[in-house]
C-alpha positions as a Markdown table, in Angstrom:
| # | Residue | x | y | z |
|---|---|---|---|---|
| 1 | Unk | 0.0 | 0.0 | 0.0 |
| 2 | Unk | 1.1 | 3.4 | -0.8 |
| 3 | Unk | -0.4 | 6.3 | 0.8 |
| 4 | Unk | -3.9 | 4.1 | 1.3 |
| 5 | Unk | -3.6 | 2.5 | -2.7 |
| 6 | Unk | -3.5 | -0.9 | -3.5 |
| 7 | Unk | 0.8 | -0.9 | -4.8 |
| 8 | Unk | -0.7 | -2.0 | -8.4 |
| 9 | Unk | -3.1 | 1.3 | -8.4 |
| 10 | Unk | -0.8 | 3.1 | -7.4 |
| 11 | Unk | 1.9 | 2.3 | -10.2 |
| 12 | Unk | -0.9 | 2.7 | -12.8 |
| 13 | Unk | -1.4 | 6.6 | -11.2 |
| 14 | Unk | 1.8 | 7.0 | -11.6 |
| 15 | Unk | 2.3 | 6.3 | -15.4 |
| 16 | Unk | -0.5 | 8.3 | -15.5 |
| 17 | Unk | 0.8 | 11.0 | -13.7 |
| 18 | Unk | 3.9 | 11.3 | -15.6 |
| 19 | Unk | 2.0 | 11.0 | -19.2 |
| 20 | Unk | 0.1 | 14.2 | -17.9 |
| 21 | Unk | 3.4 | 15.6 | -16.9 |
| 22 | Unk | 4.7 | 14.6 | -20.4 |
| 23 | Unk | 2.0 | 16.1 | -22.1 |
| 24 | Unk | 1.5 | 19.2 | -19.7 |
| 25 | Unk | 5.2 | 20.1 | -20.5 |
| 26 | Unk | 4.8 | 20.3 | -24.4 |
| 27 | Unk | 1.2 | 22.0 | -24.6 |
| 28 | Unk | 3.0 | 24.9 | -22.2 |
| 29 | Unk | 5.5 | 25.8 | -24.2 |
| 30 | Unk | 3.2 | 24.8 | -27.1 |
| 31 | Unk | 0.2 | 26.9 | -26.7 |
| 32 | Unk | 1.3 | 29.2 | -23.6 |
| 33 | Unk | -1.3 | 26.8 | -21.0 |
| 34 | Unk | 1.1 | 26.4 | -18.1 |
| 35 | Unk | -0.3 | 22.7 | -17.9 |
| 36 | Unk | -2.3 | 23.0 | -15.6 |
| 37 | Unk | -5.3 | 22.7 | -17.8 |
| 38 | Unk | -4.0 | 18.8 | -18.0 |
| 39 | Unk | -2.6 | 18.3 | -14.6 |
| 40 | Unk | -5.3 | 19.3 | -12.6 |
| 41 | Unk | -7.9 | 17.1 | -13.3 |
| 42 | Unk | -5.3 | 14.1 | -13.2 |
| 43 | Unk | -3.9 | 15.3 | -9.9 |
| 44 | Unk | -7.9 | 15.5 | -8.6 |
| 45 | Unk | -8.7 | 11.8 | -9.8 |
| 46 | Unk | -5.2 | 10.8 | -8.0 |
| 47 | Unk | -6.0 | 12.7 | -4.6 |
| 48 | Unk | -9.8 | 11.4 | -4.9 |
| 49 | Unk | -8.5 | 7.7 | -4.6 |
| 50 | Unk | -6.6 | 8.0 | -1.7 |
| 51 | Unk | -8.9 | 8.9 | 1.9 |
| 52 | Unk | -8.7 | 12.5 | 1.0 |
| 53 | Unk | -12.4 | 14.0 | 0.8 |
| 54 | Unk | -13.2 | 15.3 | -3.0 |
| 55 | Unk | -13.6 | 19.2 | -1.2 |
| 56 | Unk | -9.8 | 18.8 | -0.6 |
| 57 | Unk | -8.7 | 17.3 | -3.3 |
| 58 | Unk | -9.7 | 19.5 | -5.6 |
| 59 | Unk | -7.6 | 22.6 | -3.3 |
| 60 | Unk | -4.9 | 20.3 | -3.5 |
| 61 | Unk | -4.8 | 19.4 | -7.2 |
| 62 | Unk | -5.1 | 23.2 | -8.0 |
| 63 | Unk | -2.5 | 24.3 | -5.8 |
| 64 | Unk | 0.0 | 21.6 | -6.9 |
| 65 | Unk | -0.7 | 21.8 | -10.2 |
| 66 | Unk | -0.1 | 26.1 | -9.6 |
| 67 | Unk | 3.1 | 25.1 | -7.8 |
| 68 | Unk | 4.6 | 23.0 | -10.9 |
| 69 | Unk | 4.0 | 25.8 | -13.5 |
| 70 | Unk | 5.8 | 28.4 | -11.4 |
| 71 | Unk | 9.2 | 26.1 | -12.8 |
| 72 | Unk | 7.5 | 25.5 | -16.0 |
| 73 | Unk | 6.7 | 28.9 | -16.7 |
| 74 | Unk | 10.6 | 29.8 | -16.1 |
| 75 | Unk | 11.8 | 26.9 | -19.0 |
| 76 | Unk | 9.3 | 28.0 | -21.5 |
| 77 | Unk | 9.4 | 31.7 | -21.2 |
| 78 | Unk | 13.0 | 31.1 | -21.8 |
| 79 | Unk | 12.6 | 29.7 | -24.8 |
| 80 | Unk | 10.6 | 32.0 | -26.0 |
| 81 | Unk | 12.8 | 34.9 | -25.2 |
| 82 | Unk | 15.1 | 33.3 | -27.1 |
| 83 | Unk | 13.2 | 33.6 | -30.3 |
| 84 | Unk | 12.0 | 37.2 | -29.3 |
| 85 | Unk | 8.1 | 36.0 | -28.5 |
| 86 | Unk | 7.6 | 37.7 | -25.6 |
| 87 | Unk | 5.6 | 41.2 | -25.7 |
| 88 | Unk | 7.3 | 43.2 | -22.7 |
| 89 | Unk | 4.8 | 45.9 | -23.0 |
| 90 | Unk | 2.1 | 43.8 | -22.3 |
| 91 | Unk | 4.0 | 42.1 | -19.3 |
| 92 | Unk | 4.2 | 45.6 | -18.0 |
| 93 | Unk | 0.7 | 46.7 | -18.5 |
| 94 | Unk | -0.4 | 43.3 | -16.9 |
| 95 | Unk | 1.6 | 41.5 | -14.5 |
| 96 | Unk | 0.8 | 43.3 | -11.7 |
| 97 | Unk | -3.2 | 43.2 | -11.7 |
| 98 | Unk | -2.5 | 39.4 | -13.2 |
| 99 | Unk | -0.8 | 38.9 | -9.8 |
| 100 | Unk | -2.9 | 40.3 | -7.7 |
| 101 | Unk | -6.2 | 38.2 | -8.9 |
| 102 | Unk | -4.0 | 35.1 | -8.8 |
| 103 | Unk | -3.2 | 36.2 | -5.1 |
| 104 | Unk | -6.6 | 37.3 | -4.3 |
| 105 | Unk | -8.0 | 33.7 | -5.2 |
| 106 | Unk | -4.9 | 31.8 | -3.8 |
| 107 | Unk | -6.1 | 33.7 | 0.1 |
| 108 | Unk | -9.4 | 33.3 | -0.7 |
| 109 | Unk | -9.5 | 29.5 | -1.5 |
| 110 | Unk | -10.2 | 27.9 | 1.9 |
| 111 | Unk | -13.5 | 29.7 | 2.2 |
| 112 | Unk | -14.5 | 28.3 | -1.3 |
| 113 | Unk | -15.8 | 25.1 | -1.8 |
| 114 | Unk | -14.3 | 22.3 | -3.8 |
| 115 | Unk | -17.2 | 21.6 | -5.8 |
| 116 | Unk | -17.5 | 25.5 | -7.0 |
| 117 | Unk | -13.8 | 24.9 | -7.7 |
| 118 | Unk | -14.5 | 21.8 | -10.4 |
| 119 | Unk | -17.6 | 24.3 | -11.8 |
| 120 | Unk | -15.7 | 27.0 | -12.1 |
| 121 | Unk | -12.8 | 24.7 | -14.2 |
| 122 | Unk | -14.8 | 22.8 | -15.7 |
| 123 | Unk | -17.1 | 26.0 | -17.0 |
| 124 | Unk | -14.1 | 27.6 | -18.2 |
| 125 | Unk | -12.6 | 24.9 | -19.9 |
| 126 | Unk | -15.4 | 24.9 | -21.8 |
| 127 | Unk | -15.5 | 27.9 | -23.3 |
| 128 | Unk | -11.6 | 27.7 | -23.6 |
| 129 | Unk | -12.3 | 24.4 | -26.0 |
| 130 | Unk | -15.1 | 26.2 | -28.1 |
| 131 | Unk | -12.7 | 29.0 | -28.3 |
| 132 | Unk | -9.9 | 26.6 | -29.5 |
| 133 | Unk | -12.1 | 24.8 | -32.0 |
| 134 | Unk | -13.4 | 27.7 | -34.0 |
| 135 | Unk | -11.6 | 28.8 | -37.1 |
| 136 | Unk | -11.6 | 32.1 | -36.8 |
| 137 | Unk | -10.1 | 33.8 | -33.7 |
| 138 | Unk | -12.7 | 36.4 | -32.1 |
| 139 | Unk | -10.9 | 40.0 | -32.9 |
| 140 | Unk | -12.6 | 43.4 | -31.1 |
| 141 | Unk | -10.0 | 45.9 | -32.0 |
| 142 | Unk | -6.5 | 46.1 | -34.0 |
| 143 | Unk | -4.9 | 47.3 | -31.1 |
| 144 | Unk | -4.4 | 46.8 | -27.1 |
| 145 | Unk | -6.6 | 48.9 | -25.0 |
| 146 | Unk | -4.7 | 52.2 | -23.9 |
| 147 | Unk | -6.4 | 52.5 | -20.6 |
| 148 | Unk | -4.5 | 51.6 | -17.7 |
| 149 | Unk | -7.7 | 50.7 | -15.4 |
| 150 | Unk | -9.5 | 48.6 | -18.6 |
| 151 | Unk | -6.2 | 46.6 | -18.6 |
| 152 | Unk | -5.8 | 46.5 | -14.8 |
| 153 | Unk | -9.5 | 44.5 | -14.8 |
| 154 | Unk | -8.8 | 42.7 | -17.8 |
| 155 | Unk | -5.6 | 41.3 | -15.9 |
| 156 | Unk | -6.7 | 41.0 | -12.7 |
| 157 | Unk | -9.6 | 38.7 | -13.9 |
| 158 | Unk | -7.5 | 36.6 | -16.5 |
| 159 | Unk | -5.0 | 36.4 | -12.8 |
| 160 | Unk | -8.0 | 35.3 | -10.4 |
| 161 | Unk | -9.9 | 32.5 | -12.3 |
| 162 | Unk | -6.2 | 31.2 | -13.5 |
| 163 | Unk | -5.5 | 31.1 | -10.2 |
| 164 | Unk | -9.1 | 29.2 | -9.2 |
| 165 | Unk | -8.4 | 26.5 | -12.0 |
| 166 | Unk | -4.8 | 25.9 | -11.3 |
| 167 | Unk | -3.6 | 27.1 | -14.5 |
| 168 | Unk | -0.7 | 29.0 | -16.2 |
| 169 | Unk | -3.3 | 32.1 | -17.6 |
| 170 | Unk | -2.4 | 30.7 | -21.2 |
| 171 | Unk | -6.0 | 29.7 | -21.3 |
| 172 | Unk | -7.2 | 32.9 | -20.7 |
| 173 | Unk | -4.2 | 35.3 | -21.7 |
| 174 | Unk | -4.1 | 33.8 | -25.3 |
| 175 | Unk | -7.4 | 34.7 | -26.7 |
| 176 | Unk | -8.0 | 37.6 | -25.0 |
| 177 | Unk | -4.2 | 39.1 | -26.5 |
| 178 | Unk | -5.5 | 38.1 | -30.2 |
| 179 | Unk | -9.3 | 39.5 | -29.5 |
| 180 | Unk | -6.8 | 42.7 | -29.1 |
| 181 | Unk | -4.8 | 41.7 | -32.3 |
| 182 | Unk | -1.8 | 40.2 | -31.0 |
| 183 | Unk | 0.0 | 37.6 | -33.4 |
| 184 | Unk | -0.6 | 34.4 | -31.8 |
| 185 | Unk | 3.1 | 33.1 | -31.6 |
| 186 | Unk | 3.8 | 36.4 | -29.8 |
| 187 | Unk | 0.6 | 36.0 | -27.6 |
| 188 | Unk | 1.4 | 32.4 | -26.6 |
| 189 | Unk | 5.2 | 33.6 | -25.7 |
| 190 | Unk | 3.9 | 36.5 | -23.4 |
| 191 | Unk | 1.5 | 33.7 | -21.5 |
| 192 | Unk | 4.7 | 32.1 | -21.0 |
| 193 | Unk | 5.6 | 34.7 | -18.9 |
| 194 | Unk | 2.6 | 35.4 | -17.0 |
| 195 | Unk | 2.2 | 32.1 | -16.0 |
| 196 | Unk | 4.8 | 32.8 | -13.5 |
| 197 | Unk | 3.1 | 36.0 | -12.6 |
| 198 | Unk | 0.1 | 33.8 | -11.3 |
| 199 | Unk | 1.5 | 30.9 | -10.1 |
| 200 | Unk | 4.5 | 32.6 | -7.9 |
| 201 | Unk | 1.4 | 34.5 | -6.0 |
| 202 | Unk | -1.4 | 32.3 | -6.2 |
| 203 | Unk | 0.7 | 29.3 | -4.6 |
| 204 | Unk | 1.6 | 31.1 | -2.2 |
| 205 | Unk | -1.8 | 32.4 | -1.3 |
| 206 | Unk | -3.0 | 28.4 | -1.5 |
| 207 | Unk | 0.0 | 27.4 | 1.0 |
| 208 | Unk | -1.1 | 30.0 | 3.5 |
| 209 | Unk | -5.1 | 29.2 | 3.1 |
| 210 | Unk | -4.2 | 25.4 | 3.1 |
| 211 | Unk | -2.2 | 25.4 | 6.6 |
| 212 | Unk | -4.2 | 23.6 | 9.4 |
| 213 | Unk | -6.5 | 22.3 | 7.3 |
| 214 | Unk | -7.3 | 18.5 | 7.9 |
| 215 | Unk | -7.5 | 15.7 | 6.5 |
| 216 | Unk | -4.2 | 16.3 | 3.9 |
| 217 | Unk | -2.2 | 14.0 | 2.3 |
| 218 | Unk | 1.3 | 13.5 | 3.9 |
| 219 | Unk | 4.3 | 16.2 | 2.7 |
| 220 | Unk | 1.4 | 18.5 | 2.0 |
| 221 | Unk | 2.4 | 22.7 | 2.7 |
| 222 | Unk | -0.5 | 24.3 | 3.1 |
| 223 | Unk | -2.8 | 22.8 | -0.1 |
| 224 | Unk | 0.5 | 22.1 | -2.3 |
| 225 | Unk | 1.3 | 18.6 | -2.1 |
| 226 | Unk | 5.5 | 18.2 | -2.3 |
| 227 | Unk | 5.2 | 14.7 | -3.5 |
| 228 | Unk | 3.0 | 15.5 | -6.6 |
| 229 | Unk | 5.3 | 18.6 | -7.3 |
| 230 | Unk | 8.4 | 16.5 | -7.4 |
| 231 | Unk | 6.8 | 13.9 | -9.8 |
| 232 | Unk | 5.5 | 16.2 | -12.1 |
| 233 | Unk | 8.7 | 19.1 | -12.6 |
| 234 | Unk | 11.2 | 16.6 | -14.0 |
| 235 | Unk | 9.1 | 16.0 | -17.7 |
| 236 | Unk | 7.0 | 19.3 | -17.7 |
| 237 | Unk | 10.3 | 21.3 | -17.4 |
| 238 | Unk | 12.2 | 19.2 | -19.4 |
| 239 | Unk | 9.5 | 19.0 | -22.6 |
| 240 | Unk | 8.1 | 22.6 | -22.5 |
| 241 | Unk | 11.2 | 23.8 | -24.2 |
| 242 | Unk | 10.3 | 21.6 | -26.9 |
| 243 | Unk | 6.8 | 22.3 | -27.4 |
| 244 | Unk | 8.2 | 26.3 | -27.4 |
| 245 | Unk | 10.0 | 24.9 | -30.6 |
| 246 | Unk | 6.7 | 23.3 | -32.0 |
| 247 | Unk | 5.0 | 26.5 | -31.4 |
| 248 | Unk | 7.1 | 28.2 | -34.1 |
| 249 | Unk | 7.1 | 25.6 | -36.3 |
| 250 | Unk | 4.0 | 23.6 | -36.4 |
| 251 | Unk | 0.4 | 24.8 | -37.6 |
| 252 | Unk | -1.1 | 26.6 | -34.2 |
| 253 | Unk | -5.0 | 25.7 | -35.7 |
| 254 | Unk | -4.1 | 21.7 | -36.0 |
| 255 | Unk | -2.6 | 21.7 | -32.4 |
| 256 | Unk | -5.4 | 23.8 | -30.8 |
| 257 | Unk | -8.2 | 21.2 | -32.8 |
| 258 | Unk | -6.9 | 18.8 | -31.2 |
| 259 | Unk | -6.4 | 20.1 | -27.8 |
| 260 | Unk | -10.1 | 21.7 | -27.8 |
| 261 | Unk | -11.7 | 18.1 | -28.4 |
| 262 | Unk | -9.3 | 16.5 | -25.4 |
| 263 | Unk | -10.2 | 19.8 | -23.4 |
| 264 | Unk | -14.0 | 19.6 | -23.9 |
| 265 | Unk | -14.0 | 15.6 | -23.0 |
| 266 | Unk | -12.0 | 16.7 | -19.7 |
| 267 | Unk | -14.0 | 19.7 | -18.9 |
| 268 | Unk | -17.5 | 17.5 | -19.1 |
| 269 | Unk | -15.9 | 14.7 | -17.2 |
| 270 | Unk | -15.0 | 17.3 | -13.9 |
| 271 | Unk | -18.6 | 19.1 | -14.3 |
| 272 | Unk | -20.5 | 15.6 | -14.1 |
């Protein structure tokens, strides 16, 4: 038995696990998602079939998954520095409203309940897939908005329900940079970047909101879970610098396609 699973479960969650990890890694520095949009339902099913009850699971598998991403963000952002995809305006005009939503929600997550948690994921996933799947990106104006406070919300909301679904902000930070006419390679770089600006604050806000709580699985700070982390980092950082490279090569519309169907089967599989 490892942590309360049968020792052939368990090595079954692990492949599983690390063929998340595997995948979480490419589609960050692929599409700009952090992961997290991959890890977190994995990491909920794992947590759900130990003695853990589902309310803190799901805390646990978003704050883990945010933990992983702060690295992950780091390797792919790198990579796409290197090929000048980052917008540093944007980063500026952003990062901090993005990191005070993620903060906001990270403090605020032990007063919300687990079940509005997987609704809130699996809502937004939704919309991310049908997003993904349509031809056409939605476009509302040819340039960025120049007000400070319209970006400050923009940013701050994109940071806060990131930070509620355990994910890099890619999800969110990628269509809503090409509704405003950013190029997509250079849209999916920036989301690179402010991943770390919501995981960084958001984990921490889940490790302080997690600490006492009971009922946690062993080598748990606050809602991160150090044994998930540790499994996960070595392929997510290790393959996002190759999906980076994908990202300027390969067709962007196949690869989203594809990732809208997986995403829609995910997102109806945590709402039900």
């Amino acid at each position: 038995m490892i942590l309360g699973i049968p020792l052939h479960e368990a090595i079954l969650l692990l492949a599983g696990l690390l063929a998340a990890s595997a995948l979480a890694g490419v589609l960050s520095g692929l599409l700009g998602v952090g992961g997290g949009i991959v890890l977190v339902p994995v990491l909920f099913w794992l947590f759900t079939l130990t003695e853990v009850e589902d309310d803190v699971a799901m805390h646990m598998a978003v704050a883990s998954s945010l933990a992983t991403i702060i690295a992950t963000s780091v390797v792919s952002a790198r990579a796409h520095r290197k090929k000048d995809g980052i917008d540093a305006a944007i980063l500026w005009r952003w990062g901090p409203a993005v990191a005070f939503g993620a903060l906001a929600s990270g403090l605020a997550a032990r007063f919300i309940d687990g079940d509005v948690l997987r609704a809130v994921f699996g809502i937004v996933a939704v919309l991310v897939a049908i997003n993904m799947a349509t031809p056409k990106s939605l476009v509302l104006r040819a340039e960025m908005p120049a007000s400070r406070t319209v970006n400050a919300a923009i940013a701050c909301v994109i940071g806060a329900f990131s930070a509620l679904m355990g994910i890099g902000g890619g999800s969110l930070a990628v269509p809503t940079m090409v509704a405003f006419s950013v190029p997509i390679r250079r849209a999916v770089g920036t989301a690179s970047m402010l991943g770390l600006f919501i995981a960084v604050p958001a984990t921490a806000g889940f490790v302080l909101s997690g600490l006492g709580v009971a009922d946690r699985l062993p080598f748990s700070v606050g809602y991160v879970n150090l044994v998930a982390v540790a499994l996960i980092l070595p392929l997510t950082t290790a393959l996002a610098p190759f999906g980076a490279g994908l990202a300027h090569s390969l067709d962007p519309r196949i690869v989203k396609r594809f990732f809208a169907v997986f995403l829609g089967i995910t997102a109806i599989k945590m709402l039900t």
